[in-house]
N, C-alpha and C positions, 0 to 999 in steps of 0.2 A: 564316700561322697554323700554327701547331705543334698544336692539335686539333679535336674537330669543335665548330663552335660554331652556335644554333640561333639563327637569325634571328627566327621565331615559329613559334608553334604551338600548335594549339589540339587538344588530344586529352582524351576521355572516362578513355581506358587505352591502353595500349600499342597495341591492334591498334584504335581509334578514332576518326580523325582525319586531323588532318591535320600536315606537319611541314616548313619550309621549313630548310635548314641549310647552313653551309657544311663543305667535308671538305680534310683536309690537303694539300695537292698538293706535288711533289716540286721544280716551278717556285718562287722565290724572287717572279716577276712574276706568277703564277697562283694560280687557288683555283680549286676546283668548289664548284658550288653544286648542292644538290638538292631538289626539290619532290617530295615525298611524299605520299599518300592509301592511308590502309587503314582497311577498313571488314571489320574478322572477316578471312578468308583470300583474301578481293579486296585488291588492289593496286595502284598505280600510282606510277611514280616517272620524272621526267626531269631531265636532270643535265647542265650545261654546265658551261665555263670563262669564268671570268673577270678580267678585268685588275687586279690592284691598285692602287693608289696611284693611281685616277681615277674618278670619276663613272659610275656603271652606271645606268640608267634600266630597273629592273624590274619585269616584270609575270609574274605564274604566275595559271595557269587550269587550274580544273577542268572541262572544258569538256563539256559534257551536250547539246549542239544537234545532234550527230547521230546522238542515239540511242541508242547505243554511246559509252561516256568514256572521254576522253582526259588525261593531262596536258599543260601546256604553259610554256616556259619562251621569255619574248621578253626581248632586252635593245634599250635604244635603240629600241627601234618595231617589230624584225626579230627573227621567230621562229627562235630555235637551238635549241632542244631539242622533244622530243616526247616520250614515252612511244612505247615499243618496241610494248608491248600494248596492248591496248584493250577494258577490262572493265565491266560495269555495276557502280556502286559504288551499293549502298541508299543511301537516309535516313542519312545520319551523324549519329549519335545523342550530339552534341557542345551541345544548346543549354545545358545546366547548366554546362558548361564555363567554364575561363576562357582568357582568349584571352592568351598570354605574346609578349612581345616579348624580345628579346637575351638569354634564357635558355629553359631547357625540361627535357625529362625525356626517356627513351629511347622509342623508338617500332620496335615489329619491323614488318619488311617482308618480307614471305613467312617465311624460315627464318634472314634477318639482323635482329639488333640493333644499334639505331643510335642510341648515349648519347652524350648531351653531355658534353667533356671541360671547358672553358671559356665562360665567358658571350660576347658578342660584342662585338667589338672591331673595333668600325668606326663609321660616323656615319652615320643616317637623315635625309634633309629630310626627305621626309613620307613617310608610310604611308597607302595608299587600301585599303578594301576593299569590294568589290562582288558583290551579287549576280545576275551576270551576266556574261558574256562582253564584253570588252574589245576592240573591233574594234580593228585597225592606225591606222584613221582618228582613233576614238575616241582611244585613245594620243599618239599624235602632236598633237591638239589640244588637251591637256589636260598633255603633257607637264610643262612649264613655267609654266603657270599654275596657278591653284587652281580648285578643282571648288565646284560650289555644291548645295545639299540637294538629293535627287531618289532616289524611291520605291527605288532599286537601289545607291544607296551605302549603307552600312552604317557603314562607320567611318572618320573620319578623322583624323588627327594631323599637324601641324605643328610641327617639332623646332627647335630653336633659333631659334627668333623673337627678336629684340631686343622688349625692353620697354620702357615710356616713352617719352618723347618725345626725336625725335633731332636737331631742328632750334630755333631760340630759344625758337618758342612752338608749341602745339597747330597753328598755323594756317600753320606754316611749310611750303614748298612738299616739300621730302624726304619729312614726314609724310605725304603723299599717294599 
């Protein structure tokens, strides 16, 4: 990626929200990816690296269970990033919002501003969002399959589904 490009993000205004993104890296086989939360002059942000040209299995968490918030950034099941700090972020006053996928708008993080230069250029199977904290367990058994309705999903999307029927008839065993 030659600029930053915003994975989602769902912000009121600039200091409101929240912003997942990825950032130029200097590697040809690398990106950094960053998970963001600001709420007014609270903050939080963690940031790995990740491999291009292969399959990442991500999850970022705002995570609020102990007390004190954290960010958190797992790839494949295994947590690599964290938030350096650990601040209580209010109520994110984001419910009027809209929630953007592969595009966005800038978002300051303490005294930096962080604007999208490009949309994103890459490929999502799915997109989960949940209100709650994603154990390792949880991850890993949910990885690869699909999730089903329950009071703490929020959102989810399935990206390129084939359509129609792909075997002679409805009843053919593929279909299944």
């Amino acid at each position: 990626i030659s600029g930053t490009q915003t994975i989602c993000q769902k912000l009121s205004d600039s200091t409101q929200g929240f912003s997942l993104y990825l950032t130029p890296d200097s590697s040809n086989d690398n990106a950094t990816i960053v998970f963001a939360i600001v709420s007014g002059s609270n903050h939080l942000s963690a940031s790995a690296t990740l491999s291009k040209g292969q399959f990442n299995h991500l999850c970022v968490t705002l995570n609020k269970d102990e007390g004190v918030h954290f960010a958190q950034i797992y790839n494949q099941e295994s947590l690599v990033a964290e938030s350096i700090t650990k601040t209580n972020i209010s109520l994110l006053d984001i419910n009027q919002s809209d929630f953007i996928i592969g595009s966005g708008s800038a978002i300051t993080i303490g005294s930096s501003i962080v604007t999208p230069t490009q949309t994103l250029s890459g490929v999502i199977d799915e997109f989960r969002v949940f209100h709650s904290v994603r154990t390792k367990a949880q991850q890993s058994l949910y990885a690869a399959k699909p999730v089903f309705a329950a009071n703490d999903l929020k959102l989810y999307f399935k990206f390129n589904e084939p359509s129609g029927t792909l075997g002679d008839s409805d009843s053919s065993p593929i279909n299944n």
